[in-house]
NUDO-819578 format. One record per residue (C-alpha): residue number from 0; residue in three letters; x, y, z. Coordinates in steps of 0.25 Angstrom, whole numbers, plus 5000, padded with zeros to 4 digits. Example, Ala and Ser with C-alpha at 12.3 -4.5 7.8 and 13.67 -1.06 7.14 Angstrom:
<nodes>
 resi resn   c1   c2   c3
    0  ALA 5049 4982 5031
    1  SER 5055 4996 5029
</nodes>
This chain:
<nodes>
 resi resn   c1   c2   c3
    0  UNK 5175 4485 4685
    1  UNK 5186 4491 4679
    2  UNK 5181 4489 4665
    3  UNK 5168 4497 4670
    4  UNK 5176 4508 4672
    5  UNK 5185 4508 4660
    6  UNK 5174 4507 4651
    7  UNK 5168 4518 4658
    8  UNK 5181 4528 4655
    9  UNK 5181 4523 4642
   10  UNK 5166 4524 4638
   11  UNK 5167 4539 4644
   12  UNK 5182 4544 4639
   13  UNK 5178 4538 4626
   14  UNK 5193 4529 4628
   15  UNK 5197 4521 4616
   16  UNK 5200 4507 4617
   17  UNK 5213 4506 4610
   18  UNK 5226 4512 4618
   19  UNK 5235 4519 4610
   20  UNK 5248 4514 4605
   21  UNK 5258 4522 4603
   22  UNK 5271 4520 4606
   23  UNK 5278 4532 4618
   24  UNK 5288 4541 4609
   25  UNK 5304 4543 4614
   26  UNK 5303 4548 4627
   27  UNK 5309 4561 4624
   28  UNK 5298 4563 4613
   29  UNK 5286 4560 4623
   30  UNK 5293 4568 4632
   31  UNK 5293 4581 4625
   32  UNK 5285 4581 4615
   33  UNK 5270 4571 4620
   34  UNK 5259 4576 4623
   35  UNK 5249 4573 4635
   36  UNK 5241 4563 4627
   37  UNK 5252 4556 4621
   38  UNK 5260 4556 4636
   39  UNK 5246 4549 4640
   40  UNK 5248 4539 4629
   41  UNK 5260 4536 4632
   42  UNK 5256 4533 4647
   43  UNK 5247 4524 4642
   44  UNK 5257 4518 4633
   45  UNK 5267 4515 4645
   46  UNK 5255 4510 4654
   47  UNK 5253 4499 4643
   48  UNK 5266 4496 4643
   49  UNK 5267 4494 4658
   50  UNK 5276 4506 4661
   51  UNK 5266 4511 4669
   52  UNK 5277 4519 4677
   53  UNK 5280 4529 4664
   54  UNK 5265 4529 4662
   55  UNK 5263 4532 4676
   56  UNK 5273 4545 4673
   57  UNK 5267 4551 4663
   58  UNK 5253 4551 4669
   59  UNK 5259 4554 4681
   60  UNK 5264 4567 4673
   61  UNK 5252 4572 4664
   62  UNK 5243 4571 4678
   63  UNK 5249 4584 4679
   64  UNK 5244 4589 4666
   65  UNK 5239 4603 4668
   66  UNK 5227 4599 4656
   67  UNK 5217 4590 4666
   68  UNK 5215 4582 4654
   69  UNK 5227 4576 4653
   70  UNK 5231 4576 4668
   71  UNK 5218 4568 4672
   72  UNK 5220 4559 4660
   73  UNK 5234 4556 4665
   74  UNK 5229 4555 4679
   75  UNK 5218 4544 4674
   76  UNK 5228 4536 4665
   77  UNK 5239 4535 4678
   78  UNK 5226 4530 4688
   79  UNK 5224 4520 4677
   80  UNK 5237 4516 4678
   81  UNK 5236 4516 4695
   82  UNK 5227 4508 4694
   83  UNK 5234 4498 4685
   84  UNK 5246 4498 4695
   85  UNK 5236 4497 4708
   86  UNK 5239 4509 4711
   87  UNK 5222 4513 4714
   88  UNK 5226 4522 4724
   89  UNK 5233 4531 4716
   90  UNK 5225 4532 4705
   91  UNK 5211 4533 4712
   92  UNK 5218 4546 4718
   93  UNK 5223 4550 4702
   94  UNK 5208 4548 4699
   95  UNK 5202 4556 4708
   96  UNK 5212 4568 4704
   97  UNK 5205 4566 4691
   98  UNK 5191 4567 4697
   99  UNK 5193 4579 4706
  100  UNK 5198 4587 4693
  101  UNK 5186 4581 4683
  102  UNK 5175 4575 4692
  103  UNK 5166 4572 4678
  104  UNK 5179 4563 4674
  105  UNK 5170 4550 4675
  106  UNK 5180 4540 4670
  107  UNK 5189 4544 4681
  108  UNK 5178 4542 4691
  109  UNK 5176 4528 4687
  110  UNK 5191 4526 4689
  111  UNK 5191 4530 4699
  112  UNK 5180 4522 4705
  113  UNK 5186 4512 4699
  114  UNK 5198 4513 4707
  115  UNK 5191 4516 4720
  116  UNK 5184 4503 4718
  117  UNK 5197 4493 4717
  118  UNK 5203 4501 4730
  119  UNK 5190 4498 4737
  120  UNK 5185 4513 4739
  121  UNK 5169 4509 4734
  122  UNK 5164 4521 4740
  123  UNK 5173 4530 4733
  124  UNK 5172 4521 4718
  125  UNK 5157 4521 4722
  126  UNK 5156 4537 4722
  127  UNK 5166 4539 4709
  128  UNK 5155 4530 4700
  129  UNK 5144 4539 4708
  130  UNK 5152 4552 4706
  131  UNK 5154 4548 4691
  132  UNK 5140 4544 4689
  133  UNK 5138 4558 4693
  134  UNK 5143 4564 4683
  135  UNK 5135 4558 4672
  136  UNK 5137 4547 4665
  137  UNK 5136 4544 4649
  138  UNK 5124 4532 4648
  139  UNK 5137 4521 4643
  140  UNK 5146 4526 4654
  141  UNK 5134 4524 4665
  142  UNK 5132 4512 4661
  143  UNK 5144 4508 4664
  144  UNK 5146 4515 4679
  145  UNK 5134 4509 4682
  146  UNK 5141 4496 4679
  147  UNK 5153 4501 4688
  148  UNK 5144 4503 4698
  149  UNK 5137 4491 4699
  150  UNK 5151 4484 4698
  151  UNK 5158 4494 4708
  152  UNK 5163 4486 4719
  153  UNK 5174 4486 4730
  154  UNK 5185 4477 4725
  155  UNK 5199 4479 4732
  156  UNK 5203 4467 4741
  157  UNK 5208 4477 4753
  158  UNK 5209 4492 4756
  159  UNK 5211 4500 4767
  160  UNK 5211 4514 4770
  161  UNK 5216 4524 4782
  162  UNK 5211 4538 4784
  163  UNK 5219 4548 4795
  164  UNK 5214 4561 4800
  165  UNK 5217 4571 4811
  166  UNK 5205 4576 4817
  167  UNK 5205 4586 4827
  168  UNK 5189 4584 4834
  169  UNK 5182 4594 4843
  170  UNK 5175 4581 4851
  171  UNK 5184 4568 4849
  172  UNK 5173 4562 4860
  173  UNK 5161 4567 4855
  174  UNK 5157 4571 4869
  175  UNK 5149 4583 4874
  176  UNK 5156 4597 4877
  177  UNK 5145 4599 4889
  178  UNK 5151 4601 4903
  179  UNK 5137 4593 4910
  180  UNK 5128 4579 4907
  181  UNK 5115 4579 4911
  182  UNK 5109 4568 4918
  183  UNK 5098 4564 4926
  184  UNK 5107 4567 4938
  185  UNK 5110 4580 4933
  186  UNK 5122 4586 4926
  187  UNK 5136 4577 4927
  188  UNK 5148 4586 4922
  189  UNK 5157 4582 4911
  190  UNK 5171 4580 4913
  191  UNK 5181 4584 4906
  192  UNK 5184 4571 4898
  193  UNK 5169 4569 4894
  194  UNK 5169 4580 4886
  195  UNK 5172 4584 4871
  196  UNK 5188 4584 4868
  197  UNK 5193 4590 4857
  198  UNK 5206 4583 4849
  199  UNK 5213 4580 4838
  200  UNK 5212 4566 4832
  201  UNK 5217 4556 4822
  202  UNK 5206 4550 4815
  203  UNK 5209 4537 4808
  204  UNK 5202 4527 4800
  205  UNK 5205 4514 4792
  206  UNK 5201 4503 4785
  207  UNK 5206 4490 4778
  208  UNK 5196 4479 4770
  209  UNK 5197 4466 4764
  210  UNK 5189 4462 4754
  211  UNK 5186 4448 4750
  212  UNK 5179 4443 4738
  213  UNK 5166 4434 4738
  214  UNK 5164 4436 4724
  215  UNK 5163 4446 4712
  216  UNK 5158 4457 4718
  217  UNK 5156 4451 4733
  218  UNK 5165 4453 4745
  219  UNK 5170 4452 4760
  220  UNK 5175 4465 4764
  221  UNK 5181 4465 4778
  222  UNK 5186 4479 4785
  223  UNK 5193 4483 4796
  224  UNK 5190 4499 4797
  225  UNK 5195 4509 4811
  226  UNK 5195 4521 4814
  227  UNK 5200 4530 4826
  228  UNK 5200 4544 4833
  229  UNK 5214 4545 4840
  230  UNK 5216 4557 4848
  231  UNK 5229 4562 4858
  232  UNK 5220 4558 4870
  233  UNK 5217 4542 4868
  234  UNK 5205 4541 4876
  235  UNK 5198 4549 4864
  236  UNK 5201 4538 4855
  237  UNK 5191 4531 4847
  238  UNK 5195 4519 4838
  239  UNK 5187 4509 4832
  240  UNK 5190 4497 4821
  241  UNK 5180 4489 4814
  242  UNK 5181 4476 4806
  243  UNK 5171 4471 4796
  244  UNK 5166 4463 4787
  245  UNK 5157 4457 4778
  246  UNK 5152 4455 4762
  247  UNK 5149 4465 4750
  248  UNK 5140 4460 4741
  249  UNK 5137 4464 4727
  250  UNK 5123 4465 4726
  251  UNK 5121 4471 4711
  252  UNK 5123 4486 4712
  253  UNK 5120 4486 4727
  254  UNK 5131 4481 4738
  255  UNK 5129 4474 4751
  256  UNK 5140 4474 4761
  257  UNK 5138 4467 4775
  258  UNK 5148 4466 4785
  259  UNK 5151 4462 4801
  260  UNK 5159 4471 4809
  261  UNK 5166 4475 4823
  262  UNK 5171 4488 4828
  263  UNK 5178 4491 4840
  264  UNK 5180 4505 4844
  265  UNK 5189 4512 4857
  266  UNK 5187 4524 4861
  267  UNK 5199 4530 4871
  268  UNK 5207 4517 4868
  269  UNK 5197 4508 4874
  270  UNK 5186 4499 4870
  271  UNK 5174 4506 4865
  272  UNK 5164 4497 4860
  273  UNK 5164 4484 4851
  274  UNK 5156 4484 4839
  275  UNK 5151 4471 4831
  276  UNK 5141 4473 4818
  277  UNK 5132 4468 4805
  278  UNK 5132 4478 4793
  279  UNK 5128 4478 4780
  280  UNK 5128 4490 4769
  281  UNK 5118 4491 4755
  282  UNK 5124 4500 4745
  283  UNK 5114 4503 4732
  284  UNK 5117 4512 4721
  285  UNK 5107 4521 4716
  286  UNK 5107 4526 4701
  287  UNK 5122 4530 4700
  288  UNK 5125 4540 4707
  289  UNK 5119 4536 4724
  290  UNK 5122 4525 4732
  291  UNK 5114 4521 4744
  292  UNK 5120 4512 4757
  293  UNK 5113 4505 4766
  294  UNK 5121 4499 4778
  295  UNK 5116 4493 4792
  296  UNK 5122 4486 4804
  297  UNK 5120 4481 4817
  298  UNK 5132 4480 4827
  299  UNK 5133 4475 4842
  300  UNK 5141 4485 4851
  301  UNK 5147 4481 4863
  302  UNK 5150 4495 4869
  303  UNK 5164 4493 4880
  304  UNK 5162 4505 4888
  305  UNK 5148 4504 4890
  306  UNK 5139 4491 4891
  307  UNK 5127 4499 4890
  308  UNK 5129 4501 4874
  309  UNK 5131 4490 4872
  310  UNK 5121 4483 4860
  311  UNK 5118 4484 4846
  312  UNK 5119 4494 4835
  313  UNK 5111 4495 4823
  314  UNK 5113 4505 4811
  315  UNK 5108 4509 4794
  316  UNK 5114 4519 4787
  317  UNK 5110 4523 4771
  318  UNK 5118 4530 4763
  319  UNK 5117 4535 4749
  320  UNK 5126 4542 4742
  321  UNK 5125 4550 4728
  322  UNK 5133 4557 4718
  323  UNK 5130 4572 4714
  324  UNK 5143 4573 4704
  325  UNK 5154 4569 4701
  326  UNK 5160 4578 4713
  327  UNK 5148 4579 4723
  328  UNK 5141 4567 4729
  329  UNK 5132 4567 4743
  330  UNK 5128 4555 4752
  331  UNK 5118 4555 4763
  332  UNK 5116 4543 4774
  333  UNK 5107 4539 4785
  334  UNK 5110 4531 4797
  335  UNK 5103 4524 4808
  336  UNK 5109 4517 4821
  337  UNK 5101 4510 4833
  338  UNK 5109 4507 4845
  339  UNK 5102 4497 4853
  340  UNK 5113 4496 4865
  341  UNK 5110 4490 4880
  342  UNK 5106 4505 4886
  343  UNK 5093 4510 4880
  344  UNK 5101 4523 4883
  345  UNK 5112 4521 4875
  346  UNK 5104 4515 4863
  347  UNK 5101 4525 4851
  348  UNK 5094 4526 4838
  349  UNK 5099 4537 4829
  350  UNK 5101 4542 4812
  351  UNK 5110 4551 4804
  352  UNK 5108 4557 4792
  353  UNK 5120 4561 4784
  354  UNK 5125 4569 4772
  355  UNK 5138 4570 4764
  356  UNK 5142 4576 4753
  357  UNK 5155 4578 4744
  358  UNK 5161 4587 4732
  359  UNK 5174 4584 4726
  360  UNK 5180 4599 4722
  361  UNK 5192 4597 4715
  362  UNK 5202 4589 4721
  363  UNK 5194 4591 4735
  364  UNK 5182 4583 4740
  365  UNK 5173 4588 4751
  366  UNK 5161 4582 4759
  367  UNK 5152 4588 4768
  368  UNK 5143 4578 4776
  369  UNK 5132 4578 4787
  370  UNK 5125 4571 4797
  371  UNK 5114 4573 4808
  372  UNK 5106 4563 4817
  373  UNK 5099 4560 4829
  374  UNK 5099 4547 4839
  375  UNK 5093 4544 4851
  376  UNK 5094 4534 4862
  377  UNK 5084 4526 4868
  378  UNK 5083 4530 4882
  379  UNK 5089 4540 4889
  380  UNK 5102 4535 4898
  381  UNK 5099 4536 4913
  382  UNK 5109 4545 4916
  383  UNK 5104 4556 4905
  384  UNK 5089 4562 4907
  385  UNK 5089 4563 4890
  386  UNK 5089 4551 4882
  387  UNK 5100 4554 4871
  388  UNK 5097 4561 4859
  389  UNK 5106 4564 4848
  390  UNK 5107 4575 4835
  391  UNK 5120 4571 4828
  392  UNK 5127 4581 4817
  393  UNK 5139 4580 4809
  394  UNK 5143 4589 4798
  395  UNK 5158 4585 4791
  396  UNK 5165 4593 4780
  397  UNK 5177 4587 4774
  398  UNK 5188 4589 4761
  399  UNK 5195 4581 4754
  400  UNK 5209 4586 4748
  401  UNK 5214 4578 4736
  402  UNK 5222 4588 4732
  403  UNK 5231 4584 4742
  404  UNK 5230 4570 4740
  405  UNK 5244 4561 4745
  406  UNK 5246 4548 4739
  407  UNK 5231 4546 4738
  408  UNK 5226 4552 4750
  409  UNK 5221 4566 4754
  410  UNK 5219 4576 4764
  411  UNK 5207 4575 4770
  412  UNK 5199 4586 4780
  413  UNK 5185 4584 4786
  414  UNK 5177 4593 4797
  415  UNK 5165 4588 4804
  416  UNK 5156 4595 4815
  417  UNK 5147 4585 4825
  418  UNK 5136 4587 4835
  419  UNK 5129 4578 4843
  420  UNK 5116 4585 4851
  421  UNK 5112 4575 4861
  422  UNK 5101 4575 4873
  423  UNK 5112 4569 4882
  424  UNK 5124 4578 4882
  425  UNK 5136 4568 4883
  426  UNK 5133 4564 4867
  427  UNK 5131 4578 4863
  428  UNK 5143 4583 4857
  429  UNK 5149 4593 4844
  430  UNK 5162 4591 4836
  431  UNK 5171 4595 4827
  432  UNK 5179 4585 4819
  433  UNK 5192 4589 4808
  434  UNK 5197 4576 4801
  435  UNK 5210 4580 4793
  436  UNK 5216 4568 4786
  437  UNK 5220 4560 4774
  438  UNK 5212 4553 4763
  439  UNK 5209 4544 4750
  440  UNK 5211 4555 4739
  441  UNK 5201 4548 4733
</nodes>
């Protein structure tokens, strides 16, 4: 894989074979009197000499070039030498600094997929090889990514990652603002305490995986994935952690992953429901720039507040995503659930229909993303006169600030708006949701 991508930086940059040999003048001379291009060939001297620490210096130095040339060439060489050392972190974010100031540098792209590969992040290696592809490619050089492409594959042993946010929330329940319910005995009055509440939150979510090899390009990926919504009152609380796993299989250009998996969730600190499942996920490329997933699953749910959902839950969802440019890519999804639980009254059939988009501008990248559907139950429960009947909404704006970027990570902000209009007016609700935390700068 990695002599995909070199021969792809050097079929495009037109990069010599041979590595030049000169010999570093005095230090005083270098010092005074060198220019960029022989400072560069003097990194590269001390790289192949092992003292990758002065290398490191100089580099470090010209990636402060006020010439972009020359700062983004320094910025290339010191993420090669990142890499060497095992530091992928550190140079995935140098690469990316790279990109945001010449998104039609496809070299660097291809590094940088590169990289994003070997520390486990497919999705984002597999949108730099579509956002390069983009661009356009030279026949010889397509050739070649489409190689890359077929070989791309998910490689680092075990990885984990953490994202935090506060996230102040109109509706931390998603419960209905309306004073009454209707019923068939007339209208109850709401307390209080069944209402929506407002609040500040901290939204959390983590994962860790092992991957374990079956083969060349076959594995056993097994993950252990949570997240949870923590508030000041706890009895808003809702935390869940999953465990799976299961094969991925190689399949020429295609990729099959199956997996078993259990949840189990609280809500308010206490049991909420229990959560075992079958899954499988198809992913397909077409041409070079769109791929297309295919996922199903069937889960049991054993509901601990209420006996009467209790049952089976089945699910599809396709997705296909494309690359525009370089900088702009949009996806779009469909999914469909059935829950077939114990209470005709409590079992659904329902789809959303989704929409995301993303620009990277500079060293900001922002998203917008929709999404709209519509379920229904199959009977009506006998306390309601309507059976339920849902028209879900969501719209979600978000940024993210590389500029900013810490020891790899930055700032991130994201605003969503949600409304629910149901027949039944405990599930109709609206909300408003900020998230402001901290992630991958790349």
């Amino acid at each position: 894989m990695a002599r995909l991508i070199n021969s792809t930086i050097a079929c495009l940059a037109g990069l010599s074979a041979s590595a030049a040999t000169s010999a570093p003048g005095r230090v005083s001379e270098v010092r005074f009197r060198a220019s960029a291009d022989q400072l560069l060939e003097l990194a590269d001297h001390y790289g192949r000499a092992g003292e990758t620490g002065k290398a490191n210096a100089i580099l470090e130095a010209l990636s402060a070039d006020p010439n972009p040339d020359i700062r983004n060439e320094a910025r290339f060489r010191r993420a090669k030498l990142l890499v060497a050392e095992g530091q992928s972190n550190r140079a995935a974010v140098l690469l990316r600094e790279i990109v945001d100031e010449r998104p039609d540098a496809v070299p660097v792209r291809l590094e940088l997929a590169g990289v994003l590969d070997k520390i486990g992040d497919k999705e984002g290696a597999w949108r730099q090889v579509r956002a390069a592809q983009a661009a356009g490619l030279p026949p010889a050089v397509a050739r070649i990514v489409d190689r890359y492409s077929e070989a791309l594959r998910a490689q680092r042993p075990f990885g984990a990652s953490l994202e935090i946010a506060l996230a102040p929330d109109s509706n931390i329940n998603r419960a209905t603002r309306s004073d009454t319910l209707g019923t068939v005995l007339g209208d109850f009055e709401i307390s209080e305490e069944g209402k929506a509440k407002s609040g500040t939150g901290l939204a959390l979510h983590a994962q860790a995986y092992r991957r374990l090899p079956i083969g060349a390009d076959n594995s056993i990926l097994v993950r252990v994935s949570s997240f949870a919504d923590l508030y000041k009152h706890k009895d808003f609380n809702d935390i869940a952690a999953d465990i799976a796993g299961g094969p991925e299989l190689a399949l020429g250009r295609d990729r099959l992953q199956l997996e078993l998996g259990a949840t189990q969730r609280w809500y308010g600190q206490k049991p909420y429901m229990r959560l075992a499942r079958v899954a499988a996920t198809f992913s397909h490329p077409f041409g070079s720039r769109t791929l297309v997933r295919l996922s199903g699953s069937a889960a049991l749910v054993d509901n601990r507040v209420n006996d009467l959902q209790d049952g089976k839950t089945y699910t599809g969802h396709i997705d296909v995503e494309r690359a525009l440019t370089p900088t702009t890519g949009i996806a779009a999804s469909v999914d469909v659930a059935r829950e077939s639980l114990d209470s005709p009254g409590y079992s659904t059939k329902g789809w959303r229909a989704g929409f995301t988009a993303w620009r990277d501008m500079g060293r900001m990248t922002l998203t917008l993303a929709g999404q709209i559907g519509r379920l229904h139950a199959d009977e009506r429960l006998l306390l309601f006169p309507d059976r339920r009947s849902d028209r879900y909404s969501r719209l979600t704006l978000g940024a993210t600030f590389r500029q900013l970027q810490i020891n790899g990570f930055a700032p991130l902000a994201r605003f969503s708006l949600e409304r629910n209009r149901s027949s039944v007016e405990f599930y109709d609700y609206r909300r408003a949701r900020t998230e402001l935390g901290i992630v991958r700068a790349f």
